[in-house]
N, CA, C, O and CB atoms as a CASP TS submission, in Angstrom:
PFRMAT TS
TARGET T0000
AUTHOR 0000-0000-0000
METHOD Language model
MODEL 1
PARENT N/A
ATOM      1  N   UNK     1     160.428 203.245  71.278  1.00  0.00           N
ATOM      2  CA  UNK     1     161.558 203.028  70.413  1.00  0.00           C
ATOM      3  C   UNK     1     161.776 201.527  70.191  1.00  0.00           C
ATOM      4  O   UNK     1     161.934 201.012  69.084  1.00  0.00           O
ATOM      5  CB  UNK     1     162.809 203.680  71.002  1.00  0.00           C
ATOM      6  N   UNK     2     161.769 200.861  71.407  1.00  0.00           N
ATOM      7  CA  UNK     2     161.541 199.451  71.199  1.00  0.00           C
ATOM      8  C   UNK     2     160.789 198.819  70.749  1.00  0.00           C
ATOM      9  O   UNK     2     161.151 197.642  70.746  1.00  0.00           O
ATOM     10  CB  UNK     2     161.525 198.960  71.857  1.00  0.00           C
ATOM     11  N   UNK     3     159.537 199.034  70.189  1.00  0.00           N
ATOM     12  CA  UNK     3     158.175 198.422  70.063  1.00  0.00           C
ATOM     13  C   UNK     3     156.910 198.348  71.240  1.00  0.00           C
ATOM     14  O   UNK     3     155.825 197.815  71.005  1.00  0.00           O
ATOM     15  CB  UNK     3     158.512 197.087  69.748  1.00  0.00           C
ATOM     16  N   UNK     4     157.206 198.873  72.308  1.00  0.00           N
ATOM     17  CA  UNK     4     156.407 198.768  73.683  1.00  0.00           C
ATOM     18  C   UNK     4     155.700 200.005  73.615  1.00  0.00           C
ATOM     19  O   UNK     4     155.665 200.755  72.639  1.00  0.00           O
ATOM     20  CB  UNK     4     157.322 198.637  75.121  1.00  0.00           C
ATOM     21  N   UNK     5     154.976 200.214  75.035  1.00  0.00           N
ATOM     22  CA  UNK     5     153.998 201.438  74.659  1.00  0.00           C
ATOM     23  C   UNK     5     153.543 201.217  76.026  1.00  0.00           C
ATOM     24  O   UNK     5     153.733 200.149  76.608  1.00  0.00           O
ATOM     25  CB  UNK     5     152.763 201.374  73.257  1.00  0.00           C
ATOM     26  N   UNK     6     152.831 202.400  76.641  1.00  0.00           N
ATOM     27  CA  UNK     6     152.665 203.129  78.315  1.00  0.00           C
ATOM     28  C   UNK     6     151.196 202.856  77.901  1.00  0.00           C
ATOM     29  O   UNK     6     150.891 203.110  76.736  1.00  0.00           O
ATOM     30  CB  UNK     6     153.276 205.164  78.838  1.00  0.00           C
ATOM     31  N   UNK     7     150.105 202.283  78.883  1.00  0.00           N
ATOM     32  CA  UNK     7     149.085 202.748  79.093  1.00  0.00           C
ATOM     33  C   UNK     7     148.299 203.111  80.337  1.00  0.00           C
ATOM     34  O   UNK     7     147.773 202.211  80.991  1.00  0.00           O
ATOM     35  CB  UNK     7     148.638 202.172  78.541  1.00  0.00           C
ATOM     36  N   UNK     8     148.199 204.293  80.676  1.00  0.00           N
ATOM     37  CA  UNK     8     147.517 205.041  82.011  1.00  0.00           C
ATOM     38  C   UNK     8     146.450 203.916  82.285  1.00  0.00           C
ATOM     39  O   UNK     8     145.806 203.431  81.355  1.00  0.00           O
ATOM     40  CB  UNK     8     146.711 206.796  81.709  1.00  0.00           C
ATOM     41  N   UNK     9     146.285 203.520  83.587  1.00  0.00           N
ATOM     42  CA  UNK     9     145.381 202.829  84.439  1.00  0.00           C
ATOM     43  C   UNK     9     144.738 203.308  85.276  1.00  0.00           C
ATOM     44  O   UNK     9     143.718 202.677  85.555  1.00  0.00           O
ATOM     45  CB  UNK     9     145.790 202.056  84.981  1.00  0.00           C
ATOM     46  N   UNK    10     145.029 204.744  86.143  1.00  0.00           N
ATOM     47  CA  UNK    10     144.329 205.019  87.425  1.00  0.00           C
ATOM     48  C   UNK    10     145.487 205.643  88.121  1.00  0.00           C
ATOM     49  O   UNK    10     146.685 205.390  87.989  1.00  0.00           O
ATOM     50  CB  UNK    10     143.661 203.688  88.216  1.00  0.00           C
ATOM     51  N   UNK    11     144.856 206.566  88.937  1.00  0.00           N
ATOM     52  CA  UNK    11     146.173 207.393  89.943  1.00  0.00           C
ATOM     53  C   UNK    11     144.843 207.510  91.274  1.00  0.00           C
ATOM     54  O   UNK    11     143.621 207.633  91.353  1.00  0.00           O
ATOM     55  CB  UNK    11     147.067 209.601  89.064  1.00  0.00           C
ATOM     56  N   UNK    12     145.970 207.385  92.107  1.00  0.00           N
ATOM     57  CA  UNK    12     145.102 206.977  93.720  1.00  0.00           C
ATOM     58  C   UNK    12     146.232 208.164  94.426  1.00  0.00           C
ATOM     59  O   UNK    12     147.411 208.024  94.100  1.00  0.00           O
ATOM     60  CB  UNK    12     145.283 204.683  94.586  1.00  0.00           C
ATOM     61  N   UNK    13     145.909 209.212  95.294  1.00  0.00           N
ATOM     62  CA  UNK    13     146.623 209.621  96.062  1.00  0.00           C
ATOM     63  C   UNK    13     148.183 209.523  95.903  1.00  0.00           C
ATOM     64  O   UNK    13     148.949 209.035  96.733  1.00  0.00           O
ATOM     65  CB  UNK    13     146.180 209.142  96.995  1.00  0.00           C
ATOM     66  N   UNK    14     148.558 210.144  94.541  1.00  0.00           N
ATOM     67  CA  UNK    14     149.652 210.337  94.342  1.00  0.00           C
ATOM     68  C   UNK    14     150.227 208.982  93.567  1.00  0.00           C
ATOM     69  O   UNK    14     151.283 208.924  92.938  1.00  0.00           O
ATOM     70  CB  UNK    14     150.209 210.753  95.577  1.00  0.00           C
ATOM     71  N   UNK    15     149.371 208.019  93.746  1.00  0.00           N
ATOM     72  CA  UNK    15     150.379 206.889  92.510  1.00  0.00           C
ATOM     73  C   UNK    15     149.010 206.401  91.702  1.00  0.00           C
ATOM     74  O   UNK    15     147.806 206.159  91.780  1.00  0.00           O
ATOM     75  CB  UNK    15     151.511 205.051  93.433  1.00  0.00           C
ATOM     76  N   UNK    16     150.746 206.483  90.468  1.00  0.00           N
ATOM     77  CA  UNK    16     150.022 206.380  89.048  1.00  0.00           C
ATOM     78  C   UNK    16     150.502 205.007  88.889  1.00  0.00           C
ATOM     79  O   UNK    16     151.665 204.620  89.002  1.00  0.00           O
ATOM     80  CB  UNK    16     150.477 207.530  87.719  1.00  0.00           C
ATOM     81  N   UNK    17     149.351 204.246  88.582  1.00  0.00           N
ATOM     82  CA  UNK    17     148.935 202.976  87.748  1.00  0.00           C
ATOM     83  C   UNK    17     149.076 203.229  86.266  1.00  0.00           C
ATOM     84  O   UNK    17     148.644 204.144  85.565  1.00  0.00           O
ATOM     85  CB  UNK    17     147.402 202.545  88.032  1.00  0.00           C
ATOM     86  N   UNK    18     149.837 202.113  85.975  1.00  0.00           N
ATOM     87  CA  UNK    18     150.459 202.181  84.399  1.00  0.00           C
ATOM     88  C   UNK    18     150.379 200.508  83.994  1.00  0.00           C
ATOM     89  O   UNK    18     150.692 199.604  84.769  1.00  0.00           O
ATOM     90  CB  UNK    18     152.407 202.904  84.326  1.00  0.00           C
ATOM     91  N   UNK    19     149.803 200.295  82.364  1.00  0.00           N
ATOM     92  CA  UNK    19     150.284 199.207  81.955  1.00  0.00           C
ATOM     93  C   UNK    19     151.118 198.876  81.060  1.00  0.00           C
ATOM     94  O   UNK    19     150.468 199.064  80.032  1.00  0.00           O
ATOM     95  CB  UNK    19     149.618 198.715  81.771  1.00  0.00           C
ATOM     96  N   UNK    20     152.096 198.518  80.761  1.00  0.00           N
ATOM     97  CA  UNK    20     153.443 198.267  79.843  1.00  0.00           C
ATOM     98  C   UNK    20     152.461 197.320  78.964  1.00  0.00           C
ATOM     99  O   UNK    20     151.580 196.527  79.298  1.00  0.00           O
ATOM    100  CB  UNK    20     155.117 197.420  80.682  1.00  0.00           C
ATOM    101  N   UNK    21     152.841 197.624  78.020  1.00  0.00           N
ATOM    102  CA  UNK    21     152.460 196.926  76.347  1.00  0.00           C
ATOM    103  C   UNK    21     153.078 196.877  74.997  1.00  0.00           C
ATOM    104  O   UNK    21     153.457 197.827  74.312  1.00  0.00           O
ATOM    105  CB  UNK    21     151.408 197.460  75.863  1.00  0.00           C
ATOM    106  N   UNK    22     153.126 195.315  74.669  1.00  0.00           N
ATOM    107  CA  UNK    22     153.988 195.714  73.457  1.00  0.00           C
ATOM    108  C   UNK    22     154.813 194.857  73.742  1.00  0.00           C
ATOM    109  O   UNK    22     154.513 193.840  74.367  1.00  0.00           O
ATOM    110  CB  UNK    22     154.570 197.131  73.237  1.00  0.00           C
ATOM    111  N   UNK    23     156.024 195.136  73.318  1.00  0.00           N
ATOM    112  CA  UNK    23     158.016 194.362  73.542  1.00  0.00           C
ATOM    113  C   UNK    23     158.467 194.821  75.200  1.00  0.00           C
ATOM    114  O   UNK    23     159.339 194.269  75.870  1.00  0.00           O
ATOM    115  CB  UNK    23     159.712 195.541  72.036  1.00  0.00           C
ATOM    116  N   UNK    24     157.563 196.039  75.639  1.00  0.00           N
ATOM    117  CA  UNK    24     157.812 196.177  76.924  1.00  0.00           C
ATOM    118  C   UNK    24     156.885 195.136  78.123  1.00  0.00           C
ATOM    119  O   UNK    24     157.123 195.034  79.326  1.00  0.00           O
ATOM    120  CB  UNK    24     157.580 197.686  77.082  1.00  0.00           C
ATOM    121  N   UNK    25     156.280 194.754  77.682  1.00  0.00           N
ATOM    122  CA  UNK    25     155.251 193.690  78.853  1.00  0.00           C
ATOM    123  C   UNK    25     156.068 192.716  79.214  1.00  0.00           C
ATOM    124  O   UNK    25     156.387 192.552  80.392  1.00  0.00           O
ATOM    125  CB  UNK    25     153.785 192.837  78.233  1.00  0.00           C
ATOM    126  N   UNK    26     156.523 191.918  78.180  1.00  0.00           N
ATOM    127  CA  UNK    26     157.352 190.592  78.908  1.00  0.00           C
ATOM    128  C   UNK    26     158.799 191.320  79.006  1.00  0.00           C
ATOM    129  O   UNK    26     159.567 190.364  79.115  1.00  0.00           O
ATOM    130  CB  UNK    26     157.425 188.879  77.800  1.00  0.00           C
ATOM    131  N   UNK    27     159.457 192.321  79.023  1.00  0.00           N
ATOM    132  CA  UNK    27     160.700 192.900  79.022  1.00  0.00           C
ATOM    133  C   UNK    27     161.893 192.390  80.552  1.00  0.00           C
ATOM    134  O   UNK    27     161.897 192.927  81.659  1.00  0.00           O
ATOM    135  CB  UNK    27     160.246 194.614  78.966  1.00  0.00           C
ATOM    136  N   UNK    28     162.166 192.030  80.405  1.00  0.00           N
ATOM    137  CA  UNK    28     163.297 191.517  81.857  1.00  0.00           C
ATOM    138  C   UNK    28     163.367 193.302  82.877  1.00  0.00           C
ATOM    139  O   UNK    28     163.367 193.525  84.088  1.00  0.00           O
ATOM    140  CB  UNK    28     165.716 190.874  80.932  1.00  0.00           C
ATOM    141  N   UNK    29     163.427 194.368  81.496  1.00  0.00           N
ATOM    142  CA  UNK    29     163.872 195.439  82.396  1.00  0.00           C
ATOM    143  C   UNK    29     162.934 196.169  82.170  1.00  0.00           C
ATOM    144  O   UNK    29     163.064 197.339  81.811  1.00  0.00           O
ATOM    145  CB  UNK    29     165.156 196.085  82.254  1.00  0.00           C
ATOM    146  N   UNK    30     161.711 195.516  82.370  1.00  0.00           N
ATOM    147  CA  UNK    30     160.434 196.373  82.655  1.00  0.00           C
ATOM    148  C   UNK    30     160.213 197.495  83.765  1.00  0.00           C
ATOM    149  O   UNK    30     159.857 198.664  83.619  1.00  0.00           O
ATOM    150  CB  UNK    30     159.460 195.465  82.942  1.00  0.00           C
ATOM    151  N   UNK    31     160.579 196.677  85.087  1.00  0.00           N
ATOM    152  CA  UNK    31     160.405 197.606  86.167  1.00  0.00           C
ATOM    153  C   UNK    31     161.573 198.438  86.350  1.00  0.00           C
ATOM    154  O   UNK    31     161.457 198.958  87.459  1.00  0.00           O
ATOM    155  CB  UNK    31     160.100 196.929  87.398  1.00  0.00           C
ATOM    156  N   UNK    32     162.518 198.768  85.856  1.00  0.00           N
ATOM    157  CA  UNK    32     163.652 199.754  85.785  1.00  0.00           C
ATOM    158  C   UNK    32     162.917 200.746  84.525  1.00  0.00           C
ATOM    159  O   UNK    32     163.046 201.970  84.570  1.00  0.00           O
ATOM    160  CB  UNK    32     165.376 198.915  85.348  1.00  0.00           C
ATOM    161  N   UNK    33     162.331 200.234  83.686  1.00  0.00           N
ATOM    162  CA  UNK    33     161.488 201.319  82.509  1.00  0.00           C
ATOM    163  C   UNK    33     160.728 202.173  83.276  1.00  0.00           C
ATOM    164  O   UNK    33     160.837 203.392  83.144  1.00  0.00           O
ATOM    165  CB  UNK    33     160.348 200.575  81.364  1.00  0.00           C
ATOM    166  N   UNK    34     159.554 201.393  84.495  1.00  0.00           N
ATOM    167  CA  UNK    34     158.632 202.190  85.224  1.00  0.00           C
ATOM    168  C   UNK    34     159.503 203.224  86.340  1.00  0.00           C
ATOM    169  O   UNK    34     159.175 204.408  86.258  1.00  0.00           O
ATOM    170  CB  UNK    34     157.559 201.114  85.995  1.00  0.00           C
ATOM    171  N   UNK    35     160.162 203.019  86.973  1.00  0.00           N
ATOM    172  CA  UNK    35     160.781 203.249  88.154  1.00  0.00           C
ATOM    173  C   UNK    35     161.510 204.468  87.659  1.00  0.00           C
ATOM    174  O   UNK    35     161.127 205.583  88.013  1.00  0.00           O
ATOM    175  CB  UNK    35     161.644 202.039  88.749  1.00  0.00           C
ATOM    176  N   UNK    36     162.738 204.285  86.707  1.00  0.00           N
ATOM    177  CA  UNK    36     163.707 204.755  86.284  1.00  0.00           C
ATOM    178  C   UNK    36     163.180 205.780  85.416  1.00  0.00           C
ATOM    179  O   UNK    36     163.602 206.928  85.565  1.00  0.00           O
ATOM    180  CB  UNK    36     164.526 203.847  85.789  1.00  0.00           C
ATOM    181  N   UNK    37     162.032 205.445  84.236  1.00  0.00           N
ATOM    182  CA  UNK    37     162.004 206.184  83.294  1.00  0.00           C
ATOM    183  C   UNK    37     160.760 206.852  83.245  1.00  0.00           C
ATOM    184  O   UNK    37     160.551 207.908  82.649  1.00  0.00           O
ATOM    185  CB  UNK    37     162.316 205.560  82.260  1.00  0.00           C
ATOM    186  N   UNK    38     160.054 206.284  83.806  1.00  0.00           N
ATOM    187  CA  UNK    38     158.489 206.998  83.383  1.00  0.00           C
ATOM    188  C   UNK    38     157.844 207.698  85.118  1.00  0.00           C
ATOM    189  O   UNK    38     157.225 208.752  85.261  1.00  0.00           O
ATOM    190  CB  UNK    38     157.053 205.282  82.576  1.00  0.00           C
ATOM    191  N   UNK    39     158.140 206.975  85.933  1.00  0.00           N
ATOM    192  CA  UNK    39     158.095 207.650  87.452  1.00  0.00           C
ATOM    193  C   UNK    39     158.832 208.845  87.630  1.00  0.00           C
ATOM    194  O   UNK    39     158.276 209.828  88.120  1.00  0.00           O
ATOM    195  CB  UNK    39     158.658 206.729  88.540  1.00  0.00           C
ATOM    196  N   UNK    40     160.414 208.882  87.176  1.00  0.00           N
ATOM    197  CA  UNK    40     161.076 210.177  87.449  1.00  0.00           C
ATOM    198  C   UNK    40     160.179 211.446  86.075  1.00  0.00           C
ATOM    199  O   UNK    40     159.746 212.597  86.037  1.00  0.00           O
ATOM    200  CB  UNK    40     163.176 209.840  87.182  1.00  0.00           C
ATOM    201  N   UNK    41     160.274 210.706  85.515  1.00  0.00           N
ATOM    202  CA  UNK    41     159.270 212.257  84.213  1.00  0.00           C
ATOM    203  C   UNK    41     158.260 212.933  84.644  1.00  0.00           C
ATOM    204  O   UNK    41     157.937 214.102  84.430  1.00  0.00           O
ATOM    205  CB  UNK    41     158.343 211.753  82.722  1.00  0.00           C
ATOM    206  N   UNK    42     157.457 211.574  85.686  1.00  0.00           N
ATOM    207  CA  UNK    42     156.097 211.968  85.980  1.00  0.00           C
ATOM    208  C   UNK    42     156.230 212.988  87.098  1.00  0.00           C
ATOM    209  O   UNK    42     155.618 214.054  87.163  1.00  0.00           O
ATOM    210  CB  UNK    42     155.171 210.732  86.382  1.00  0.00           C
ATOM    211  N   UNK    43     157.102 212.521  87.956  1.00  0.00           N
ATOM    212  CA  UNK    43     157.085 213.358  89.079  1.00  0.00           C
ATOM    213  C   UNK    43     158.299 214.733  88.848  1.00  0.00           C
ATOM    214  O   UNK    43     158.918 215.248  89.778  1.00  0.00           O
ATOM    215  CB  UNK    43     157.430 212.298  90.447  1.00  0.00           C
ATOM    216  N   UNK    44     158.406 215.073  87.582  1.00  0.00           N
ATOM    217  CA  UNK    44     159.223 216.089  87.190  1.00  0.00           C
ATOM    218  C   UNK    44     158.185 217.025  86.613  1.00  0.00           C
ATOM    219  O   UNK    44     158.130 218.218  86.912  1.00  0.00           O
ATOM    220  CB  UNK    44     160.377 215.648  86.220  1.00  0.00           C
ATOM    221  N   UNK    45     157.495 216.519  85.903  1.00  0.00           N
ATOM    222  CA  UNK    45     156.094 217.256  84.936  1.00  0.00           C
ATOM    223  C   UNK    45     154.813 217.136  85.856  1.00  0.00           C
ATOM    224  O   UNK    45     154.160 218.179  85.895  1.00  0.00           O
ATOM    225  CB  UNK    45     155.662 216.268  83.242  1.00  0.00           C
ATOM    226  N   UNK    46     154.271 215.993  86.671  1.00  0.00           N
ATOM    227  CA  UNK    46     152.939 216.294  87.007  1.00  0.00           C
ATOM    228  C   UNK    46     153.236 216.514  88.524  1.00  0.00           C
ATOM    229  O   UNK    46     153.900 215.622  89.052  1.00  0.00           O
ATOM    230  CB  UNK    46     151.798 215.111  86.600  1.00  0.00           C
ATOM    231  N   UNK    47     152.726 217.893  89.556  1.00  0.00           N
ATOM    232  CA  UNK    47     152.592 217.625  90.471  1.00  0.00           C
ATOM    233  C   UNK    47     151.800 216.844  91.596  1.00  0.00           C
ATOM    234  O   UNK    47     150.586 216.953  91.420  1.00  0.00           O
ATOM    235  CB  UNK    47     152.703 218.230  90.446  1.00  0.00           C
ATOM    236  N   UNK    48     152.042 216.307  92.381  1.00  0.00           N
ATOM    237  CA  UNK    48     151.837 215.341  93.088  1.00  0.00           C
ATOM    238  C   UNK    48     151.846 213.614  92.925  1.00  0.00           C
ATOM    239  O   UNK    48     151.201 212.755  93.527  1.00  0.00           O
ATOM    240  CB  UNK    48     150.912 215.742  93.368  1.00  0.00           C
ATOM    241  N   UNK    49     152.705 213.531  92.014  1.00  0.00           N
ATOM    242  CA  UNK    49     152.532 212.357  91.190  1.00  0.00           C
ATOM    243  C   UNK    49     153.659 211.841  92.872  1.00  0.00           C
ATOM    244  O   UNK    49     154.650 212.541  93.081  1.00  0.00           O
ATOM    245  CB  UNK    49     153.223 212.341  88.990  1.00  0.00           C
ATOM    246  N   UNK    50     153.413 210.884  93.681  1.00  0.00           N
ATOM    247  CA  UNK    50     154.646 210.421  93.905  1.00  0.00           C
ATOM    248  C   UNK    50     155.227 209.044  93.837  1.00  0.00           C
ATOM    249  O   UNK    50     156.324 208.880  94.371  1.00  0.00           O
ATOM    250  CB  UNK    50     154.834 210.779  94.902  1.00  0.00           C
ATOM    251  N   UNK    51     154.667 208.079  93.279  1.00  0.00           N
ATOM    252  CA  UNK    51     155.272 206.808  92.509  1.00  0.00           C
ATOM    253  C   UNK    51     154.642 207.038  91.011  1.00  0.00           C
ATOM    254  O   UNK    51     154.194 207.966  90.336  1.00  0.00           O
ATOM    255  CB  UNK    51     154.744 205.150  93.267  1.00  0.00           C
ATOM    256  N   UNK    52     155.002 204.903  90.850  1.00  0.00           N
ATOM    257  CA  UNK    52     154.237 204.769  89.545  1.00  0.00           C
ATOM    258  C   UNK    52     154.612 203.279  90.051  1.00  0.00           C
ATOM    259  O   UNK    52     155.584 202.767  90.607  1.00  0.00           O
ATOM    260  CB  UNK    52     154.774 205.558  87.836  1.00  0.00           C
ATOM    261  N   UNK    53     153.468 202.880  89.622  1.00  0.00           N
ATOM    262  CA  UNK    53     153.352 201.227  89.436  1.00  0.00           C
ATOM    263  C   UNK    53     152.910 200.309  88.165  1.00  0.00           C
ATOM    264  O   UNK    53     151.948 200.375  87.399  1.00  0.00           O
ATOM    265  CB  UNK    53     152.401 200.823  90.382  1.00  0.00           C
ATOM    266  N   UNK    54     153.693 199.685  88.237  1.00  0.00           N
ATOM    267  CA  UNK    54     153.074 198.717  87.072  1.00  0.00           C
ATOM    268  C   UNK    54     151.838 197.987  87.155  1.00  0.00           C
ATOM    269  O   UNK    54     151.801 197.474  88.274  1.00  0.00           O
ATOM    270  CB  UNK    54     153.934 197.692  86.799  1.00  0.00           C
ATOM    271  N   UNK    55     151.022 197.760  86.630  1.00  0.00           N
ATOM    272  CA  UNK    55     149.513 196.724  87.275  1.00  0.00           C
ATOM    273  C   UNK    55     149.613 195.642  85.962  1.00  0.00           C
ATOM    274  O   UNK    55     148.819 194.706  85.871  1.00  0.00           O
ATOM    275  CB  UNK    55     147.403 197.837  87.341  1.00  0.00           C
TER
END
């Protein structure tokens, strides 16, 4: 919605590697996007997901 955009990196034993791109890369509230918004979805929809990190 902002101009930013998710790109999948790798999942290791339950955490998913993600790269922020776009208006979201330099964003101040980047890691509240990962944490808050895209970690709780993941681990609502994919099982065994249990973080998410930014790389």
């Amino acid at each position: 919605m902002d101009g930013g955009d998710v790109e999948f990196v790798d999942i290791e034993d339950g955490v998913v590697k993600v790269r922020l791109k776009g208006h979201c890369a330099g964003c101040p509230m980047s890691q509240m996007t990962v944490k808050i918004g895209i970690e709780n979805y993941l681990k609502k929809k994919v099982p065994g997901v249990k973080s998410v990190e930014s790389v």
